[in-house]
C-alpha positions in Angstrom: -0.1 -4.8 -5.6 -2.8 -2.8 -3.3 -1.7 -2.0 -0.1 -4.1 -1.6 2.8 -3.7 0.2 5.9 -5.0 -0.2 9.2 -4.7 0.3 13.2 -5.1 -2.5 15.7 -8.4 -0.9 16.9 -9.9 0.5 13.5 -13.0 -1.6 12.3 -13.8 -0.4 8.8 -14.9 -1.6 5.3 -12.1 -2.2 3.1 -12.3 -2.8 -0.6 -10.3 -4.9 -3.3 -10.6 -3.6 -6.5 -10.3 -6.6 -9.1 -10.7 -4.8 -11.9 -7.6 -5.6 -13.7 -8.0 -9.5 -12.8 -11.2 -9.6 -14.6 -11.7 -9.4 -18.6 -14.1 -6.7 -19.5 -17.3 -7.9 -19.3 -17.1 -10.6 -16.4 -17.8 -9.3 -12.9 -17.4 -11.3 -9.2 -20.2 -13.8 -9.2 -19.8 -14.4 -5.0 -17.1 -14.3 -2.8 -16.2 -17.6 -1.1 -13.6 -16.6 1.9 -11.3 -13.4 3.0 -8.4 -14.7 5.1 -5.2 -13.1 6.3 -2.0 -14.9 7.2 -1.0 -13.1 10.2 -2.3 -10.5 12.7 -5.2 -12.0 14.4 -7.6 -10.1 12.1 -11.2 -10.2 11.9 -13.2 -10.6 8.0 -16.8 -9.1 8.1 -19.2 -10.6 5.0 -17.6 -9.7 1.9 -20.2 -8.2 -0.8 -19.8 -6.9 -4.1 -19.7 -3.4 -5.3 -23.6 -2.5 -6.5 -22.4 1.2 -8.2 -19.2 2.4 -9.4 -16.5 2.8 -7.0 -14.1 5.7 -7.6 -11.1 5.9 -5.3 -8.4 8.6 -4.0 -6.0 8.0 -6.5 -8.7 8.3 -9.2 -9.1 4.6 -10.3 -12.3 3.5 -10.2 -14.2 0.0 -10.0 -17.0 -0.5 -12.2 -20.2 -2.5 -11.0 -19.5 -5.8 -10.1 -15.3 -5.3 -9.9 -14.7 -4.6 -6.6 -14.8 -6.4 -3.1 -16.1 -5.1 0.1 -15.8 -6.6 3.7 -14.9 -5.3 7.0 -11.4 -5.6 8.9 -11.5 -5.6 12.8 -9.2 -6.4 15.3 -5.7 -7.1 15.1 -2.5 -8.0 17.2 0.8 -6.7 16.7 4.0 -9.1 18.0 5.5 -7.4 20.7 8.9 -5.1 20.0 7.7 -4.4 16.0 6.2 -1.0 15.6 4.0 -2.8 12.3 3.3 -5.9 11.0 2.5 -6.6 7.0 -0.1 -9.0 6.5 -1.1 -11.0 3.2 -5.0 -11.0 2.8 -6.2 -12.9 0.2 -10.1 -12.7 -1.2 -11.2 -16.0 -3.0 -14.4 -15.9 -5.1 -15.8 -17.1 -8.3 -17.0 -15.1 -11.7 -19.5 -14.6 -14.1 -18.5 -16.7 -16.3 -17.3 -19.1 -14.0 -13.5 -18.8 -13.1 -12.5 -19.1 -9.6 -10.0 -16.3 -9.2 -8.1 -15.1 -5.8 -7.5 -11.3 -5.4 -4.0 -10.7 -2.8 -3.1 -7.2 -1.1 -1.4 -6.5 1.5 -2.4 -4.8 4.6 0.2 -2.7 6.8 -1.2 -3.2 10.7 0.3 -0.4 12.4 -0.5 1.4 15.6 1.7 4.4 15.0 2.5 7.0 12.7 4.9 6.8 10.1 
């Protein structure tokens, strides 16, 4: 599973690569909703990756694979030095599946 990480007062774009939830020639149609379970964070407008996408660990996300929003905000509970928090993108394909893509995101306003 991806994890994400992010401080309390970053606001940055933030991608879900679907690649391996998607059969080879179907791509993200639209992207119906981003939510998070916990945290008090904040989902931009999600769009769908127009090029190819390669990231640090050398995977890459061809057009049409990948989900990009932004993540603002965030609370951490008082006494907890992070908090994990399950965000889940929900969208539908080109061929007409409705699929849900699930990372998690570390919240954290210190260094490990």
């Amino acid at each position: 599973m991806q994890i994400l990480e992010k401080r309390t007062y970053d606001a940055r774009i933030f991608d879900i690569n679907c690649t391996d939830l998607l059969d080879t020639a179907e791509t993200i149609s639209s992207v119906d909703a981003i939510v998070g379970d916990q945290g008090g964070l904040t989902f931009g407008s999600a769009t769908v990756n127009g090029s190819l996408v390669t990231y640090p660990d050398e995977t890459t996300a061809a057009i049409g694979k990948a989900i990009q929003f932004e993540i603002s905000g965030g609370r951490i509970p008082a006494g907890v030095s992070s908090l994990m928090c399950t965000v889940r993108a929900r969208f539908l394909t080109s061929i007409g599946n409705d699929l849900e893509a699930t990372v998690l995101l570390k919240l954290t306003d210190k260094v490990d």
